[in-house]
C-alpha positions in Angstrom: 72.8 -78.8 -59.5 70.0 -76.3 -59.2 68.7 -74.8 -61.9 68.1 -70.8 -62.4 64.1 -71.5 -62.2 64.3 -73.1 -59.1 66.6 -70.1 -57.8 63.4 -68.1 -58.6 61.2 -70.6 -57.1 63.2 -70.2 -53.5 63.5 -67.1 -53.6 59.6 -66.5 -53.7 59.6 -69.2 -51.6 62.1 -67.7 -49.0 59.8 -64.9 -48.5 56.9 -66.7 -47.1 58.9 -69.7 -45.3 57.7 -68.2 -41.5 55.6 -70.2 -40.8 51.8 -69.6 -40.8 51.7 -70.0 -37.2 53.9 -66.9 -36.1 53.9 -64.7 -39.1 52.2 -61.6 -38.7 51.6 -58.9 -41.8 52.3 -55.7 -40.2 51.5 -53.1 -42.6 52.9 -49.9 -42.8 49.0 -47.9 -42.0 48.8 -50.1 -38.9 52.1 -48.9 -37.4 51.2 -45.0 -38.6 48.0 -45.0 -36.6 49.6 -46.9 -33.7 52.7 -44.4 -33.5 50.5 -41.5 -32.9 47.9 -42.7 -30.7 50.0 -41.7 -27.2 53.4 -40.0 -27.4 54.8 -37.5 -25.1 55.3 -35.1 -27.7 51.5 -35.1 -28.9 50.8 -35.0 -25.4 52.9 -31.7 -25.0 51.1 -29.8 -27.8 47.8 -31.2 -25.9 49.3 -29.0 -23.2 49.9 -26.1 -25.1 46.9 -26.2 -26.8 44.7 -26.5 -23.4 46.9 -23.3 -22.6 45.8 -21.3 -25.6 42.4 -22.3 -24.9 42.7 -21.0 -21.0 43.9 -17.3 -23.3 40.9 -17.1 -25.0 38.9 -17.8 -21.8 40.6 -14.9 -19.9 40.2 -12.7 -22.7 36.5 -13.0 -23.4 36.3 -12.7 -19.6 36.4 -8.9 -20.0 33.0 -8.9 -21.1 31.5 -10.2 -17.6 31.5 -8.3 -14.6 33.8 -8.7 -11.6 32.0 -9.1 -8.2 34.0 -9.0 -5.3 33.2 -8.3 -1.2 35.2 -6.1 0.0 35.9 -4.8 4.1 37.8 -1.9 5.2 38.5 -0.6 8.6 40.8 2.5 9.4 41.8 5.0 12.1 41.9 8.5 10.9 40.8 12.1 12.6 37.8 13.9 12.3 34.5 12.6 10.4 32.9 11.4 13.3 29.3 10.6 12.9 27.2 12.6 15.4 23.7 12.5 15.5 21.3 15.4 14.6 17.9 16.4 15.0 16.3 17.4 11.4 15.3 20.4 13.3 19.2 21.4 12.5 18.5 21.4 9.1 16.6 23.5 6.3 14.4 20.8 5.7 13.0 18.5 8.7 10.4 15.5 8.3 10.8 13.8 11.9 13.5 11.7 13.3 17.2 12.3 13.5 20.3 12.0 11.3 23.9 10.9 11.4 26.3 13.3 9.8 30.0 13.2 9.6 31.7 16.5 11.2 35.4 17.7 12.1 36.5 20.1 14.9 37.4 23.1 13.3 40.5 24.9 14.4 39.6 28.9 14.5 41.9 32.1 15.5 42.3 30.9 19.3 43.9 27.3 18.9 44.9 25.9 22.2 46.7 22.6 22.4 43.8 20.7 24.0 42.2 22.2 20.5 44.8 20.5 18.3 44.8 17.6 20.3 40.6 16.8 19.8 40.8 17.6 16.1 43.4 14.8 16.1 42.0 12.6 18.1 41.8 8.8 16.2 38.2 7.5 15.0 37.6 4.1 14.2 36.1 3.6 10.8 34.5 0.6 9.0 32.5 -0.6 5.9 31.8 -3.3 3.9 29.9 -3.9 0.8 29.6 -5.9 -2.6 31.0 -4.2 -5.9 30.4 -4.9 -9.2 32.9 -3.1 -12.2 32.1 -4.5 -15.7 33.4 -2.5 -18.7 30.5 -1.6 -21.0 32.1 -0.4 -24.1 35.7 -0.6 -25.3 35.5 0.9 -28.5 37.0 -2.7 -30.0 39.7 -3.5 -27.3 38.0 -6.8 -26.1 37.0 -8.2 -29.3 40.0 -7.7 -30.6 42.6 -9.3 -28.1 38.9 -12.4 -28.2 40.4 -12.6 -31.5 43.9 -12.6 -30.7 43.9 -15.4 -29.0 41.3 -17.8 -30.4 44.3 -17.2 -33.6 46.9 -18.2 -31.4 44.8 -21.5 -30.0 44.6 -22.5 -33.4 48.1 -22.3 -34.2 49.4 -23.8 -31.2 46.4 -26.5 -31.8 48.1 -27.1 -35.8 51.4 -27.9 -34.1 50.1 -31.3 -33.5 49.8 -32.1 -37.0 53.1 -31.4 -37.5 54.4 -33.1 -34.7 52.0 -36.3 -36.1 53.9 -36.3 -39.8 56.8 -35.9 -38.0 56.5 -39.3 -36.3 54.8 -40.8 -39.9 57.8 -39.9 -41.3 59.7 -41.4 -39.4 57.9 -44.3 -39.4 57.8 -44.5 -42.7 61.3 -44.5 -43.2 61.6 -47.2 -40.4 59.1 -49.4 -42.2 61.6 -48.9 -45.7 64.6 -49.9 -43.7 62.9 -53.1 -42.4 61.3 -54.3 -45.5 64.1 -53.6 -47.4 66.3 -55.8 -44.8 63.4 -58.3 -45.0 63.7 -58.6 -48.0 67.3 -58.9 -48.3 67.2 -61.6 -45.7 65.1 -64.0 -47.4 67.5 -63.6 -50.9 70.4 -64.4 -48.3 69.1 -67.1 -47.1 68.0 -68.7 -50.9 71.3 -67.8 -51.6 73.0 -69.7 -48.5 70.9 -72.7 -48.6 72.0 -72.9 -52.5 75.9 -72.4 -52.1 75.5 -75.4 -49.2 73.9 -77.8 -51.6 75.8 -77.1 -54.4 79.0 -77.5 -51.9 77.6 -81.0 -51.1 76.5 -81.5 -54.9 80.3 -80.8 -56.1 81.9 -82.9 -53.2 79.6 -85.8 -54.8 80.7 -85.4 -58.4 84.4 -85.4 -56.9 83.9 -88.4 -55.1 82.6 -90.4 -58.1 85.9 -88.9 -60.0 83.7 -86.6 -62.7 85.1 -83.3 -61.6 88.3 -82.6 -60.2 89.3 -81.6 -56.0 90.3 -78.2 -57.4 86.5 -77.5 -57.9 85.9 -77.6 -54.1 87.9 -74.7 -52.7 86.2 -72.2 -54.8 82.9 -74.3 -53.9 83.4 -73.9 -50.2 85.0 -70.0 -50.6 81.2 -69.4 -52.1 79.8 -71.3 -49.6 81.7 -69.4 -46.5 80.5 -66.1 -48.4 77.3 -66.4 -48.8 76.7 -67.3 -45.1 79.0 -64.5 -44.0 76.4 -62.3 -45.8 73.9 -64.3 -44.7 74.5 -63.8 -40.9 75.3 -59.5 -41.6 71.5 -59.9 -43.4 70.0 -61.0 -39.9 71.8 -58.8 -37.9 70.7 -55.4 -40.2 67.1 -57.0 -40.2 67.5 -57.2 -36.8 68.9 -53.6 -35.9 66.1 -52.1 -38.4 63.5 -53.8 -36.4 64.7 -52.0 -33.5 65.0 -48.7 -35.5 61.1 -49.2 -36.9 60.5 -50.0 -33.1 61.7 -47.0 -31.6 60.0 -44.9 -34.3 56.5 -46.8 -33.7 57.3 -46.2 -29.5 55.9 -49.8 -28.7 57.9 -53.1 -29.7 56.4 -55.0 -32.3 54.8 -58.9 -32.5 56.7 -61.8 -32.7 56.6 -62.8 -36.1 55.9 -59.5 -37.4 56.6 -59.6 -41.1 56.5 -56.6 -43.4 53.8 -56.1 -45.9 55.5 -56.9 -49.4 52.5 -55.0 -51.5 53.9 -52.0 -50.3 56.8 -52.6 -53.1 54.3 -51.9 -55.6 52.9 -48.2 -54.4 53.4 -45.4 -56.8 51.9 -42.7 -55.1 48.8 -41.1 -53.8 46.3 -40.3 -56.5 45.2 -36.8 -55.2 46.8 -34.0 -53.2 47.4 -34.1 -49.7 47.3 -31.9 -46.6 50.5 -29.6 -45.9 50.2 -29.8 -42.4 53.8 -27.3 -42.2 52.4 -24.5 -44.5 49.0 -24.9 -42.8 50.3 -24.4 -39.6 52.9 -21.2 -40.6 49.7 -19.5 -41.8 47.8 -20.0 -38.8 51.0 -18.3 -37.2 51.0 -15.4 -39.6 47.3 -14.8 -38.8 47.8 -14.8 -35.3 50.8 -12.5 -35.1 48.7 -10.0 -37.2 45.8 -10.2 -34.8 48.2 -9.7 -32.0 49.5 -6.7 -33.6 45.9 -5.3 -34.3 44.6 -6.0 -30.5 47.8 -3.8 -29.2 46.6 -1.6 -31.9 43.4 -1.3 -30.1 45.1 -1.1 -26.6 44.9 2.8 -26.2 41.0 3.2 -27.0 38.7 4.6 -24.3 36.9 2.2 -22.2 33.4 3.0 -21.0 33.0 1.3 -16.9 30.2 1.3 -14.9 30.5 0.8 -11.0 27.6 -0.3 -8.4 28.2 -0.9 -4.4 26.3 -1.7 -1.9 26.9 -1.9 1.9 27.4 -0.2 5.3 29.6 1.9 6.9 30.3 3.5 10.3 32.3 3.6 13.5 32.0 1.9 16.5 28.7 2.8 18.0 26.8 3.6 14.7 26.5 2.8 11.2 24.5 3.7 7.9 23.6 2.2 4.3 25.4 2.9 1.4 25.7 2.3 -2.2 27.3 3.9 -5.1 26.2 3.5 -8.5 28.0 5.6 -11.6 30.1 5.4 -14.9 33.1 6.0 -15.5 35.3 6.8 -19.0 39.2 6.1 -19.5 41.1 7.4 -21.9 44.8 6.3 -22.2 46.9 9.2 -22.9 50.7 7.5 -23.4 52.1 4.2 -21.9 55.6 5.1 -22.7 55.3 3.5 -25.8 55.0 -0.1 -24.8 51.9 -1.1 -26.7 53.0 0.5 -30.0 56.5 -1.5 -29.5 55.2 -4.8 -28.8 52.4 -4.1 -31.7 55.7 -3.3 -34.1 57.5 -6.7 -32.7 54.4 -8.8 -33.5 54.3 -7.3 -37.5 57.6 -7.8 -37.5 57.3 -11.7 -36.6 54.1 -11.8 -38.9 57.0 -10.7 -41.7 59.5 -13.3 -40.6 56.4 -16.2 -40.9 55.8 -14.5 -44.3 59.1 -15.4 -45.6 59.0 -19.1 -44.2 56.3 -19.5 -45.5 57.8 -19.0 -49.2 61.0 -20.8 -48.2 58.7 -23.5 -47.4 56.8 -23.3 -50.9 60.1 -23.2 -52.9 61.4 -26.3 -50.7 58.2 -28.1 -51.6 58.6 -27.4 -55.1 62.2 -28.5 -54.7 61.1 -31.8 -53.2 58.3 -32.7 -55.7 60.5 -32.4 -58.5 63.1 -34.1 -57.0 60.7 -36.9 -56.4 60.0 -37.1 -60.1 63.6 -37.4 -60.9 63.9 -40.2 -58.1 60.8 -42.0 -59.4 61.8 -41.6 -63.5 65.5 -43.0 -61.9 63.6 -46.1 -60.1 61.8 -47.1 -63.2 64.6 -47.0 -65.3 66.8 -49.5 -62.8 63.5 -51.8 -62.4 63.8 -52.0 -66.4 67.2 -52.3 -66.1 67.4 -55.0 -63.6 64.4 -57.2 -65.1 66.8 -57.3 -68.0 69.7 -58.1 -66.0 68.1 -60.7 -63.9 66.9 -62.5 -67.4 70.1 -62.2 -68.7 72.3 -63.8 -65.9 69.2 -66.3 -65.6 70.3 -67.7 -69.2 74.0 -67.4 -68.4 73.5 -69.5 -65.2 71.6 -72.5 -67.2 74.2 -73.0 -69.8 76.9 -72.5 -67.3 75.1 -75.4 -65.5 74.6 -77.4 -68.3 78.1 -77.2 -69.1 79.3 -78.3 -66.0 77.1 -81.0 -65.4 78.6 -82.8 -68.6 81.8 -81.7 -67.7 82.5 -79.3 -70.2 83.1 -76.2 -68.1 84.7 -74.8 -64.8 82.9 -74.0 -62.0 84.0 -70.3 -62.0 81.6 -69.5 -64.4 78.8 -70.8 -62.4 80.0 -68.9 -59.3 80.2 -65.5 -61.3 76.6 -66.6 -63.0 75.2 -66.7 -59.4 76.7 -63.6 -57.7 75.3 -61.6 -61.1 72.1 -63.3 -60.6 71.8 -62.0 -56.6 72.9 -58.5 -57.4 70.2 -58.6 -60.0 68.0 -59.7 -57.3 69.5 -57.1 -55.1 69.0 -54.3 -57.6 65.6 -54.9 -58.2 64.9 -54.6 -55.0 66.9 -51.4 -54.7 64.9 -49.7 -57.0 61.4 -51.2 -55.7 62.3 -49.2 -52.1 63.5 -46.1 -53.7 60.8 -45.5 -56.1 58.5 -46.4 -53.0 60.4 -43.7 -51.1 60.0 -41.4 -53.6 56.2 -41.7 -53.4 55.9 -41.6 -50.0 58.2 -38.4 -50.0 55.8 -36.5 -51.9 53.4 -37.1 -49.5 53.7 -34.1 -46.7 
């Protein structure tokens, strides 16, 4: 019958038995970097993030000029252009001139009066225009900085979407090495209860042991593949899980990377993507609120045209060129609500933002409790698996020169695999409690 050491031995040996031509060490970095190279959330915040950038190009647009062409035409009475000689006028250098002039309606009015003062004249122009605000007193600059806040807080959400995914890979990865692992003490633990089967049919046979020995033998035997077959299907179902979390299926003979039962925890702090990207909030809610601040100042405008216009028959240049100042007087109250509604939202992102410290806090210590607890049941369990290790060779020993039952060897060997099982318990949770702390 097998002895405790070579229990060991299989076990280890379990763990490597794919063989060398289809295993594949897929480590838990590889499938980190793989889940967030192209997923439709990450691509969303792309999209949000290009739209925040499209905000701050409309904003700092205000500091161009707009250009447009613009036409007219219109029928209205009087303000025909008639043509003059400069004699007409207090000054004269030569040459004539168009002047606009209405029919004026005296004392006498007759109808055929009326009716020529409203008689319909044709009227174009066109030109080019140029407005372009020259000073706003701060309004621009302001709502510039508005939104170049706001692109980079929509642009933080994809960190946090990315250690959303990690984390769920992570805990995928757990799940399948933890079922891996779990598997291959399954199978050790299969393979044995089918040999010793056979080894006790054998001592029967030759009439050293009595038939009694076998049902027990073969009730083992029935158990351990029973557990054997739920091992595969779990490994199987967390390989789908770890899949689904990744977004792409993985190798054949993938195989999980046992080092990763030996990480304790990052040696330095790391990024809070989640507080980083409430702050970027907060900021931009308060420049929001001081660019509707700046809403009512004055805005200094300049104006230049140049074109033609006329009526049918006759035309002349003309161009306009002048300043202009605005000064809002009262909107209602709209700007000074929606400035009130942004410092209110900058106070709501202040709070999360401690909720989130005092969760953090929380968690970290937490962590420390679940990593103190893991160490304790890795202790724990080393002593356990020695201890049922000793129990198992002397309740072999016995047997074999017939001076014991073969219940004591069953309960020897069902100690020994939860000891194997609890050790590797407490390997997974202490390496979830590490990873855990990380953000």
């Amino acid at each position: 019958m097998r002895s405790a050491a070579a229990f060991l031995g299989i076990v280890l040996l379990g763990v490597f038995s794919v063989s060398a031509a289809r295993a594949q060490v897929i480590t838990l970095a590889e499938l980190e970097r793989q889940a967030v190279q192209k997923r439709p959330a990450l691509d969303a915040n792309e999209a949000a993030t290009r739209g925040a950038q499209a905000e701050v190009d409309r904003a700092f647009a205000a500091y161009y000029p707009v250009v447009s062409f613009e036409t007219s035409a219109a029928v209205s009475p009087g303000n025909q252009l008639r043509g003059i000689d400069c004699e007409a006028l207090d000054e004269c250098d030569g040459g004539e001139y168009a002047v606009a002039v209405t029919r004026e309606l005296g004392e006498d009015v007759r109808v055929s009066d009326v009716l020529d003062a409203l008689g319909p004249t044709l009227r174009y122009g066109a030109g080019v225009e140029a407005k372009m605000s020259l000073y706003d007193f701060g309004r621009t600059s302001a709502a510039v900085d508005a939104s170049r806040a706001k692109r980079s807080a929509v642009h933080s959400e994809r960190d946090v979407t990315r250690m959303k995914i990690v984390k769920l890979v992570r805990a995928g990865y757990l799940g399948w090495l933890a079922a891996n692992e779990l598997l291959s003490v399954t199978e050790v633990a299969s393979a044995d209860a089918k040999e010793r089967s056979a080894r006790v049919s054998d001592l029967i046979s030759e009439g050293m042991r009595p038939r009694a020995d076998l049902t027990p033998v073969r009730s083992d035997e029935l158990l351990a593949e029973l557990e054997l077959e739920r091992a595969r299907g779990d490994l199987a179902k967390r390989k789908l899980l770890l899949e689904h979390a990744v977004g792409a299926p993985l190798p054949d003979g993938a195989i999980p990377d046992r080092t990763l039962l030996e990480y304790e925890g990052a040696t330095r702090d790391a990024d809070d993507p989640e507080l980083r990207a409430l702050e970027l909030e907060r900021l931009a809610a308060g420049k929001t609120a001081d660019a509707l601040d700046q809403s009512d100042n004055a805005v200094l405008g300049g104006l230049t045209s140049l074109g033609i216009y006329g009526e049918l028959g006759s035309f002349a240049p003309n161009y306009n060129i002048g300043l202009n100042l605005s000064v809002p007087l009262w909107d209602g109250g709209g700007d000074e609500a929606s400035a009130a509604a942004a410092r209110a939202r900058k106070a709501g992102i202040d709070a999360q933002i401690r909720e989130h410290e005092i969760a953090r806090k929380q968690e970290q210590r937490e962590v420390s409790v679940d990593v103190a607890n893991a160490t304790k049941r890795l202790t724990t369990a080393d002593a356990l698996l020695a201890s049922t290790t000793a129990q198992l060779e002397e309740a072999e020993a016995r047997y074999d020169l017939g001076g014991g039952g073969i219940e004591p060897i069953a309960v020897a060997r069902a100690m020994m695999r939860r000891a194997h099982t609890e050790l590797l318990l407490a390997k997974i949770a202490r390496v979830e409690a590490a990873l855990r702390a990380l953000p």
